[in-house]
N, C-alpha and C positions, 0 to 999 in steps of 0.2 A: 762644745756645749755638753753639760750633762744631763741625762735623760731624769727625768723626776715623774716619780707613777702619780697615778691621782688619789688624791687623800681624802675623797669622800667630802669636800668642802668647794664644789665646782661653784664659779660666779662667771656669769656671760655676759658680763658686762663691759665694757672695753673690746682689745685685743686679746686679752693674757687673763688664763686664771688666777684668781687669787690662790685659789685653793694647792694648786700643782707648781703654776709658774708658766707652763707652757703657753706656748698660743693655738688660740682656736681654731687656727687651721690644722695644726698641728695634732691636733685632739683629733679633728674630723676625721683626718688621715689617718691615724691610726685606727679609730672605731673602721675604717672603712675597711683597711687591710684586714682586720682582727675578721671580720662579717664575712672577705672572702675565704681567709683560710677554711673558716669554719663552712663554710657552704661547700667549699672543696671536697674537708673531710666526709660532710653528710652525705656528696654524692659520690664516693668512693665508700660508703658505709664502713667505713673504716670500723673495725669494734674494740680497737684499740688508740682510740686519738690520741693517748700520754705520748706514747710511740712513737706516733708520724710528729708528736710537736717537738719532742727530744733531739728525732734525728732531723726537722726543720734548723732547730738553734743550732745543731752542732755546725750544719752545710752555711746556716749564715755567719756565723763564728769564723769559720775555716776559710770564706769568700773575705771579710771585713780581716785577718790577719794576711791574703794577699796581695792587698790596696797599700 
């Protein structure tokens, strides 16, 4: 499956956005993860988030080409 960002044309209607393609739980899920990162970062006051999110992708990058 390829991943498809959201295009600003969300419809909750059904299973599946029109707007992206994905399914809504799939959406959920990710709003969800996105909300802990970020509540991570804030409570590590990070003052550099770009930072911790760069070297987040790079560690998931590096995980997903050992699978």
């Amino acid at each position: 499956m390829r991943f498809t960002p959201c295009q600003d044309q969300c419809n909750q209607e059904g299973e599946y956005c029109t707007g992206c393609g994905r399914s809504l739980q799939e959406i959920a899920d990710t709003k969800q993860l996105a909300t802990q990162v970020a509540a991570f970062i804030k409570q590590q006051a990070y003052e550099n988030p770009e930072d911790f999110i760069a070297a987040l992708s790079k560690s998931i990058h590096k995980r997903l080409a050992k699978d």
